[in-house]
C-alpha positions as CSV (number, residue, x, y, z in Angstrom):
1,X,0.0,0.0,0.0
2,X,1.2,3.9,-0.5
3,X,1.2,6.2,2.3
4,X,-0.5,9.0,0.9
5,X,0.1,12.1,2.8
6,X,-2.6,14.6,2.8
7,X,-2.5,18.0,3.0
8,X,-4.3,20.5,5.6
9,X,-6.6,23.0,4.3
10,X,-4.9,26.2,3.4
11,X,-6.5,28.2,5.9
12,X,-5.2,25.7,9.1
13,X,-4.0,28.4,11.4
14,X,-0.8,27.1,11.5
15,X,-0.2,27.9,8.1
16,X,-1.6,31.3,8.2
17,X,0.6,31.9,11.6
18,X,4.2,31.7,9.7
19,X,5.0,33.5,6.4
20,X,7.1,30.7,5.1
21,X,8.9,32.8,2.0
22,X,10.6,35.3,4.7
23,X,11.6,32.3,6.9
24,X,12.8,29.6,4.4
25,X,14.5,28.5,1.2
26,X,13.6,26.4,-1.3
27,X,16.4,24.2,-2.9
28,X,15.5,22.4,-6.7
29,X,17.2,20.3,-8.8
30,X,15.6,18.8,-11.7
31,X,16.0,15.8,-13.9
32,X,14.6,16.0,-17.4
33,X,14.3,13.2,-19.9
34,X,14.6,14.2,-23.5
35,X,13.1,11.7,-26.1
36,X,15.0,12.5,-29.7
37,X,13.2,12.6,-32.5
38,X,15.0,9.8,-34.4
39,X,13.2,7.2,-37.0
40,X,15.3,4.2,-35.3
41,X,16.2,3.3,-31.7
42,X,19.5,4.2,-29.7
43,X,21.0,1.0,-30.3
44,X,19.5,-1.1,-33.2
45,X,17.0,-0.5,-36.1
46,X,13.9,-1.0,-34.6
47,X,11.3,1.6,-35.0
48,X,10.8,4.7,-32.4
49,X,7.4,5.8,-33.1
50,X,4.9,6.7,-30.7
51,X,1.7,4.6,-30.3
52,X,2.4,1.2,-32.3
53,X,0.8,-1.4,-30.8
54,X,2.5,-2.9,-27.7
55,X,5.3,-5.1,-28.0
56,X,5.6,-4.5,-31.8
57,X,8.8,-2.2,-32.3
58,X,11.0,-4.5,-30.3
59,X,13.7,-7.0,-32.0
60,X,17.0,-9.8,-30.6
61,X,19.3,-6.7,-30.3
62,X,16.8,-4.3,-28.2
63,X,16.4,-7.2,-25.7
64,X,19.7,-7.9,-25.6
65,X,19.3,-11.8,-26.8
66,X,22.8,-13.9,-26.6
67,X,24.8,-13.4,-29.9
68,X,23.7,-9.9,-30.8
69,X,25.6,-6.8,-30.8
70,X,24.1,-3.0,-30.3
71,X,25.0,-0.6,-33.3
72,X,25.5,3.2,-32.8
73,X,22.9,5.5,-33.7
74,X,24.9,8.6,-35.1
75,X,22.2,10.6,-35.1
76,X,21.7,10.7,-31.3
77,X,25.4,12.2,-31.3
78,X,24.5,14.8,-33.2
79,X,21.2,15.9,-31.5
80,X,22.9,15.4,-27.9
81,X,25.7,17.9,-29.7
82,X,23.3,20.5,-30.9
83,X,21.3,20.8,-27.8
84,X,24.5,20.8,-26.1
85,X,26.2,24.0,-27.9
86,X,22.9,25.3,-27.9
87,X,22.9,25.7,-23.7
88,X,26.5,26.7,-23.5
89,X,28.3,23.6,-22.7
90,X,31.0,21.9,-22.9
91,X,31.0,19.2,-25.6
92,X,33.1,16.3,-24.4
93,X,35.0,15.0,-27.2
94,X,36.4,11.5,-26.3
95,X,33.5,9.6,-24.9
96,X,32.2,6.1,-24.1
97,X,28.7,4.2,-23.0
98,X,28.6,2.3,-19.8
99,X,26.4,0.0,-18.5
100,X,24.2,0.8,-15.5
101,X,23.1,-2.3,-13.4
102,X,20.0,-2.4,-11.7
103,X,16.7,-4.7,-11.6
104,X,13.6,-2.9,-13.7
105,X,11.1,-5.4,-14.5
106,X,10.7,-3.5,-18.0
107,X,14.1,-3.3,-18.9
108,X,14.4,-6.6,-20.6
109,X,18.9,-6.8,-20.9
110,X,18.8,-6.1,-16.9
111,X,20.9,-3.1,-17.2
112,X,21.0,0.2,-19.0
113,X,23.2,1.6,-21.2
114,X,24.2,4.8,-20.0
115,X,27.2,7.3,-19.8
116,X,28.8,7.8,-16.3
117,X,32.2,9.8,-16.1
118,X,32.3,11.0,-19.3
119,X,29.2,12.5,-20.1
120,X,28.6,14.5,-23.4
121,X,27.9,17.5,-22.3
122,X,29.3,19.4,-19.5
123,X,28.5,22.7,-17.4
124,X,26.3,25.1,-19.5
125,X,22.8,27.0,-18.7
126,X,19.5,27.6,-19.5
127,X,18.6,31.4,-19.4
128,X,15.4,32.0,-17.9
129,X,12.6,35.2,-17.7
130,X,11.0,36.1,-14.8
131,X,8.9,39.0,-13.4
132,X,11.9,40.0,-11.4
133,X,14.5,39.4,-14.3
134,X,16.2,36.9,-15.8
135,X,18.5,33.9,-14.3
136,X,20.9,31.0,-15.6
137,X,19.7,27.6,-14.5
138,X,23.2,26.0,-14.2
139,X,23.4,22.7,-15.7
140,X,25.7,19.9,-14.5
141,X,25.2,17.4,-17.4
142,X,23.6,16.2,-20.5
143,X,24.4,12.3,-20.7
144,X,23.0,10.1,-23.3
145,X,20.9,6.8,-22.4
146,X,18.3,4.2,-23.6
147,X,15.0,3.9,-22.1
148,X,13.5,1.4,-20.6
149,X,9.8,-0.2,-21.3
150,X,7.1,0.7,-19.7
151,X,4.9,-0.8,-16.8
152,X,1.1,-1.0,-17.5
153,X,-0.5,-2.0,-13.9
154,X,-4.1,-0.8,-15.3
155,X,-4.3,-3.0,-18.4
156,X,-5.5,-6.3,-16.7
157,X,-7.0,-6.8,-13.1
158,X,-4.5,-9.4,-11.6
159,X,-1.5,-8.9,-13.5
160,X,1.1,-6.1,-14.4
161,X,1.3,-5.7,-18.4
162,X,4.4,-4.9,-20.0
163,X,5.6,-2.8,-23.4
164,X,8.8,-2.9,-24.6
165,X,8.5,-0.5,-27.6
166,X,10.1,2.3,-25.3
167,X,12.7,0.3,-24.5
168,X,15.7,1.6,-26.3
169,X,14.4,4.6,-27.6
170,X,17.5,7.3,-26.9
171,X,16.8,10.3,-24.7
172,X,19.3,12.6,-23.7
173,X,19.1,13.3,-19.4
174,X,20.1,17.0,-18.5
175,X,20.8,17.6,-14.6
176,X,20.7,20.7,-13.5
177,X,22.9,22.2,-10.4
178,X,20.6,22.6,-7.3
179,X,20.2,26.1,-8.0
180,X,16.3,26.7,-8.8
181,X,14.4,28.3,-6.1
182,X,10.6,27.9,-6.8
183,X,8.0,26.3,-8.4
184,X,8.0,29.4,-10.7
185,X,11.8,28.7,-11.7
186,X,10.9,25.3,-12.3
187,X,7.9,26.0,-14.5
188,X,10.1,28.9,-16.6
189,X,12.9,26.3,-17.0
190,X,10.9,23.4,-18.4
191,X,9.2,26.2,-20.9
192,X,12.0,27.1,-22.0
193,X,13.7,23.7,-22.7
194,X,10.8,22.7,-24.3
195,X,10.9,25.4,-26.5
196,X,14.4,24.8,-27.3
197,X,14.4,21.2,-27.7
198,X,11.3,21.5,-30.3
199,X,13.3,24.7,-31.8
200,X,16.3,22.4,-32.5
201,X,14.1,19.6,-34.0
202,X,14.9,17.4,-31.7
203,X,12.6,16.6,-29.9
204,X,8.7,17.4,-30.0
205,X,8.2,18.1,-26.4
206,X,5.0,16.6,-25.4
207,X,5.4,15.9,-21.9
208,X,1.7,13.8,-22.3
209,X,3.4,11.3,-24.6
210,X,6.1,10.7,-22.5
211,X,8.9,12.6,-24.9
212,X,9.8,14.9,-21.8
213,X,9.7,13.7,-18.4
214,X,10.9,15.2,-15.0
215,X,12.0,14.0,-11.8
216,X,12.3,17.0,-9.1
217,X,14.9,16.8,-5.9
218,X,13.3,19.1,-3.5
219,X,14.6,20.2,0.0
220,X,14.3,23.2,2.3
221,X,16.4,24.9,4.7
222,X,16.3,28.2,6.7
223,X,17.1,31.6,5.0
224,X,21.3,31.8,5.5
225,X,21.6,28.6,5.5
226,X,24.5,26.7,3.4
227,X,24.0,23.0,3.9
228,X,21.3,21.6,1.8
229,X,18.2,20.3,3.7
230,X,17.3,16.1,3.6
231,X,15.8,16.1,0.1
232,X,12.9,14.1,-1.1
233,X,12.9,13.2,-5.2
234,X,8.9,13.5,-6.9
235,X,9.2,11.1,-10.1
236,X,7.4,11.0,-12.8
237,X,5.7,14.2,-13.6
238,X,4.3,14.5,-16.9
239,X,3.3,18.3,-17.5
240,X,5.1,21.3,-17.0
241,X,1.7,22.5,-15.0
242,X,2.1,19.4,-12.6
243,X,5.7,19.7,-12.0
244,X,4.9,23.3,-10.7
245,X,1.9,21.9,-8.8
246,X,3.9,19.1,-6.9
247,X,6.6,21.2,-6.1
248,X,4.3,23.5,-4.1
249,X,2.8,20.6,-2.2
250,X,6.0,18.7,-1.6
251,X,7.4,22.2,-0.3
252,X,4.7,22.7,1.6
253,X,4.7,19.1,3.3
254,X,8.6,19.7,3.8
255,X,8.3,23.2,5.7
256,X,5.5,21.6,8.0
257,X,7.6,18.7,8.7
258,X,10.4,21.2,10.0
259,X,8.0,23.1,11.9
260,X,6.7,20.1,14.0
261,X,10.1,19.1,14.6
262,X,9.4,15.7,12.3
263,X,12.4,14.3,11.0
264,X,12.3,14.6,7.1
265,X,13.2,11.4,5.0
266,X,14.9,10.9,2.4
267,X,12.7,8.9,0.1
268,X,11.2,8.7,-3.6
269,X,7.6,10.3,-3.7
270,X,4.9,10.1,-6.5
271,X,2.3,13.2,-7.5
272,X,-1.4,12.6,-7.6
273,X,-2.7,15.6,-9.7
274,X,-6.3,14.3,-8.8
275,X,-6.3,15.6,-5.1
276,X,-2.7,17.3,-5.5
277,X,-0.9,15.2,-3.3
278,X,2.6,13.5,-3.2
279,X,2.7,10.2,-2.1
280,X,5.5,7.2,-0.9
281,X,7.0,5.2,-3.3
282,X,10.3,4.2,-1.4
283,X,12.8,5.2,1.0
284,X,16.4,5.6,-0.4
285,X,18.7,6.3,2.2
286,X,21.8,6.0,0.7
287,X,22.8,6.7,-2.8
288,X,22.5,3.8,-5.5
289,X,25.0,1.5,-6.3
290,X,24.9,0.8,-10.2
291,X,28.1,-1.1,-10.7
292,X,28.7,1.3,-13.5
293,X,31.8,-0.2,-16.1
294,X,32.1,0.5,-19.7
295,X,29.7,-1.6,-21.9
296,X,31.9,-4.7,-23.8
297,X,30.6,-4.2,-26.8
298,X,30.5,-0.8,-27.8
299,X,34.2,1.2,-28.8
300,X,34.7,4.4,-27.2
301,X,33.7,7.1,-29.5
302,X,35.0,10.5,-30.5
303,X,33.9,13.8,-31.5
304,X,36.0,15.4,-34.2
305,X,36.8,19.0,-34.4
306,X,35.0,18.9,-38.0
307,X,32.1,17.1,-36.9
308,X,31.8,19.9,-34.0
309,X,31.8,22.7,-36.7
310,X,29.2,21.2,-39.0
311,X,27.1,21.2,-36.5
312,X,27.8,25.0,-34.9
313,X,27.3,26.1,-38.6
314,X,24.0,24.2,-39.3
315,X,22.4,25.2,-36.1
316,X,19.5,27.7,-36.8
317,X,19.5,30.8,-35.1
318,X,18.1,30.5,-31.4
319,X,15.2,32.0,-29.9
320,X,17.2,34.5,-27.9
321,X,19.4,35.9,-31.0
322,X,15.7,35.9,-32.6
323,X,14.1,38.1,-30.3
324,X,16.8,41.2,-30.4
325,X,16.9,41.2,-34.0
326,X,13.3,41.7,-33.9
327,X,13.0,44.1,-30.9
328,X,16.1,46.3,-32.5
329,X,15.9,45.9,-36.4
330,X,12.2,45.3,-36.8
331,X,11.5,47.9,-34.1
332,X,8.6,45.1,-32.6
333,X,7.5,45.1,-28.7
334,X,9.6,42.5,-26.2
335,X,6.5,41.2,-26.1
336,X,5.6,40.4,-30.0
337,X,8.9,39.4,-30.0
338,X,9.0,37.0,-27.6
339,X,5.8,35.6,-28.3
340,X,6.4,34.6,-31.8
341,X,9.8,33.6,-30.8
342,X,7.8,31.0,-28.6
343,X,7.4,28.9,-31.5
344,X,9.5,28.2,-34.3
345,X,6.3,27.6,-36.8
346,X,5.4,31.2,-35.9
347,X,8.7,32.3,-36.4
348,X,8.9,30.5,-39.6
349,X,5.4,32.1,-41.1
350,X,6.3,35.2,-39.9
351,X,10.0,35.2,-41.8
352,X,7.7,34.5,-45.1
353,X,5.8,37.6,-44.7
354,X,8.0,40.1,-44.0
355,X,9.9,38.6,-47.1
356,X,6.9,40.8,-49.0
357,X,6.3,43.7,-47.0
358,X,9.0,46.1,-44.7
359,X,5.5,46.8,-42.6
360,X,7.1,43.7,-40.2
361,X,4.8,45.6,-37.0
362,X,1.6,45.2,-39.2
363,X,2.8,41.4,-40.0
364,X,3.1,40.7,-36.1
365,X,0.1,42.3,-35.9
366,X,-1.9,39.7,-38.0
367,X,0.2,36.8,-36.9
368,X,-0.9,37.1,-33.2
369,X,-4.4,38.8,-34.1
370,X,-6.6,37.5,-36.7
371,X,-4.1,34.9,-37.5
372,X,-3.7,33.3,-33.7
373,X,-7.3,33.8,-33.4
374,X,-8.2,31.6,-36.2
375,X,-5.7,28.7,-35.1
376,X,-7.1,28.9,-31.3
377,X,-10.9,28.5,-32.6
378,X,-10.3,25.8,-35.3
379,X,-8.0,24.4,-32.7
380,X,-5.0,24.1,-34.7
381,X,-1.8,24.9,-35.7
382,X,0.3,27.3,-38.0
383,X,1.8,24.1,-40.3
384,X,-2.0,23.9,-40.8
385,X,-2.8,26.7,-42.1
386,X,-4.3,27.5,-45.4
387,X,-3.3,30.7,-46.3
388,X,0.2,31.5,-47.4
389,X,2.1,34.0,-46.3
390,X,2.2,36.1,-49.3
391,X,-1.5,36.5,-49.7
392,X,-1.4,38.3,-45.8
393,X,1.5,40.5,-47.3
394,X,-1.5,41.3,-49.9
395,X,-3.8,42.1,-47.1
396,X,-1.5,44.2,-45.3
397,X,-0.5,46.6,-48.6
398,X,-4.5,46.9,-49.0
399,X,-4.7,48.2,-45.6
400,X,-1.2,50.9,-46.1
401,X,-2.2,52.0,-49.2
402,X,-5.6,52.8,-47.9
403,X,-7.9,51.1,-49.8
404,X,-9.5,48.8,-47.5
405,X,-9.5,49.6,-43.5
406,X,-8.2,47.2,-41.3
407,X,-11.7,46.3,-39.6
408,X,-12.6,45.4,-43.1
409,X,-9.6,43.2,-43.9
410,X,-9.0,41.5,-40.7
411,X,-12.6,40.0,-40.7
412,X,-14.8,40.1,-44.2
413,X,-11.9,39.7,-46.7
414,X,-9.4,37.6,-44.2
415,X,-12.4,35.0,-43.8
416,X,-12.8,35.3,-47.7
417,X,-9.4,34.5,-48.5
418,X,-9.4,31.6,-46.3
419,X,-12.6,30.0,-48.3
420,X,-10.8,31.0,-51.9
421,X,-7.2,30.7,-52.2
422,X,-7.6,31.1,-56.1
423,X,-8.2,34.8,-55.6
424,X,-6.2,37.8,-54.4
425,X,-7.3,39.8,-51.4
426,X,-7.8,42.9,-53.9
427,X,-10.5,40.8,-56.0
428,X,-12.5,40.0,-53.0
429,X,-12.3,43.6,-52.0
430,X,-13.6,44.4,-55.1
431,X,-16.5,42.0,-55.0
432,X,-17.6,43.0,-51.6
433,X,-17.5,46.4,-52.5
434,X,-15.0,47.7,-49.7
435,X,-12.7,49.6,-51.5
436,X,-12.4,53.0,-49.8
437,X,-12.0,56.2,-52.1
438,X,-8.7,58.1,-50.6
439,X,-8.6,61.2,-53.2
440,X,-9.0,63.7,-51.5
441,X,-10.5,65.7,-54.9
442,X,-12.6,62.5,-55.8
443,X,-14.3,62.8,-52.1
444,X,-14.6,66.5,-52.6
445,X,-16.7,66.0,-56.3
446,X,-19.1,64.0,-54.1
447,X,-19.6,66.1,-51.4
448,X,-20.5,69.2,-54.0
449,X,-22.5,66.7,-55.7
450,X,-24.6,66.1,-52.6
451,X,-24.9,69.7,-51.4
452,X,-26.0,70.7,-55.2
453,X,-28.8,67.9,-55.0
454,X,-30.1,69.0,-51.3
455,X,-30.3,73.0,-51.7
456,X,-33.7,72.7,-49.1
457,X,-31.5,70.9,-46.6
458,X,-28.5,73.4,-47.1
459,X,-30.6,76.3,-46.3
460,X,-31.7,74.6,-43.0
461,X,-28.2,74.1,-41.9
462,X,-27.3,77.9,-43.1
463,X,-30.4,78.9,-41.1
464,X,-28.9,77.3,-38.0
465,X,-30.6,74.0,-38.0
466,X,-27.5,71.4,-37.4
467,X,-29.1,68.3,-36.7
């Protein structure tokens, strides 16, 4: 059975009686699991999709059978590479895979293969924004390493099921220092390597499908403090929105523990996001031992000085670089900046327009207006979308030369365009009969027109009568 540990209600006067952000400190380290993006798995051909049917993508050399031999995936070098220059590290050139010994009932060999002193990527950071400025989460590694299966305990009444498609599949773990200092931190930090993995193409960052996953290493100590506090490890957590949501409960449990005087243990703990609880899952009172030795049958690998270069020189430029360009040569707000630096598809539609118009505000503008508003009711995304880029270039010239107002454009002719891609936005403006007259002598011709037709009417007004 688990010892679930429920929480008081908010308003227990206890909780009301200390103010717990002057008093204490919050200590995080986090452990994220990176799924790449490859066709094949770390260590042999077999498939990496998502969703086959269980058991289906598995073959002799992902289970490890007598007589077969693992064969490097190259590809996982070079996405552990790119993310690695991408956060600032240092890319550790001579390398080798080790094996990690430990019992997992759905990791079929009985061990992992892993990296252990010489992981590929060293140090770096992950610059984060927050309302009181911006901070580096300090990174201590990026290691590459095969996952396992995955344990079904819902599937059948009496039994556990297992699937072994996982098992294999390469996913690059990144440590960070404990240096993050709220649930807030956390949340920012995960964002943003989300953002960057998907940026780099390396992963697709969907944290429901298991392609990110974090474990969080919590503790708390008083203000001043320098030794770290007993820490407790909450596994598992499978949205960015839960792992922000756990680490306020598990805080909270920890600073109430402290108060009473209860020791705190050091233990493994699960997240129920049902009732927003952490629960036991096991004690761990002294660190692991894996057995760790270099795996037999794979040669140490190494990183050449040319390989490195391809790589810095294919990279795409990052969201960061993005966002100055735009704020400093495009003149756009931090904030249309960052948010269509948020997502590279944006970033990408938004490069196509302002390829046919300098007005790059006005194509910001209809991005994350009539654009974004579009996706978010159809509920879907930018890839999807059926307009190209040039004909909103089109709808933005109607709008700066005047002919059309942008009330007009952003609703009757935008929702036009998007039922008849075989005309121009200037056709459909005609059609509807929304072209506006901007000569000024045109406009004054009608106006004489209309005060030579009303003489009765002009009299009035001359008389005083100005309704």
């Amino acid at each position: 059975m688990v010892n679930r540990t429920l929480l008081p209600h908010p308003n227990f006067l206890t909780f009301a009686a200390v103010n717990w952000n002057e008093k204490y400190e919050t200590v995080i380290g986090l452990e994220v699991h990176v799924q790449l993006a490859t066709q094949s798995k770390l260590f042999s051909g077999d498939s990496a999709a998502f969703g086959a049917n269980p058991n289906t993508n598995i073959s002799p050399i992902a289970l490890a059978h007598p007589g077969t031999l693992p064969m490097m995936n190259k590809r996982v070098i070079e996405y552990a590479v790119k993310l690695g220059i991408a956060l600032n590290c240092n890319i550790e050139q001579h390398n080798y895979f080790a094996r990690k010994n430990y019992f997992y009932p759905d990791l079929p060999k009985g061990y992992q293969i892993s990296q252990h002193t010489t992981p590929i990527c060293k140090n770096g950071f992950v610059k984060i924004k927050l309302v009181e400025g911006e901070k580096n989460i300090l990174l201590n590694r990026i290691h590459i390493e095969e996952d396992a299966g995955k344990s079904l305990h819902d599937a059948d009444e009496k039994f556990t099921s297992i699937d072994l498609n996982r098992a294999g599949v390469p996913l690059l773990e990144m440590v960070t220092e404990p240096c993050i200092n709220s649930s807030d931190e956390a949340f920012a930090y995960l964002t943003e390597v989300r953002k960057i993995v998907r940026w780099l193409n390396i992963c697709d960052g969907n944290m429901e499908e298991g392609s990110m996953r974090c474990d969080a290493n919590i503790s708390v100590r008083l203000k001043g403090e320098t030794k770290l506090g007993t820490r407790v490890e909450v596994k598992n957590l499978n949205s960015i929105r839960n792992v922000k949501r756990a680490i306020e409960v598990e805080v909270e449990r920890l600073i109430k523990l402290v108060e009473s005087n209860t020791p705190i243990i050091q233990e493994t703990r699960s997240y129920n996001a049902d009732d927003n609880t952490t629960f036991s899952l096991r004690t761990k009172e002294e660190a692991d031992d894996y057995r760790y030795f270099a795996d037999p049958d794979l040669t140490p690998f190494s990183i050449t000085d040319d390989f490195l270069n391809e790589i810095k020189a294919a990279l795409p430029e990052l969201p960061e670089i993005l966002e100055n360009k735009y704020t400093a040569i495009l003149n756009l707000s931090a904030y249309d900046a960052a948010t269509i630096c948020g997502d590279k598809e944006l970033v990408n539609y938004f490069e196509e327009i302002i390829k046919y118009t300098s007005n790059a505000k006005a194509a910001a503008n209809w991005l994350l207006g009539p654009i974004k508003a579009y996706l978010n009711d159809k509920q879907t995304e930018i890839h999807e979308f059926t307009l190209q880029p040039q004909q909103i270039a089109l709808l933005i010239a109607l709008v700066d030369d005047g002919k059309v107002n942008f009330s007009n454009a952003s609703t009757k002719i935008f929702n036009a365009c998007l039922n008849s891609n075989d005309k121009t936005p200037l056709q459909i403006a005609t059609e509807l009969n929304l072209l506006q007259e901007s000569d000024t002598n045109s406009v004054e011709s009608w106006v004489n027109e209309a005060i030579a037709k009303m003489p009765d009417k002009v009299k009035e007004y001359k008389s005083g009568k100005k309704a």
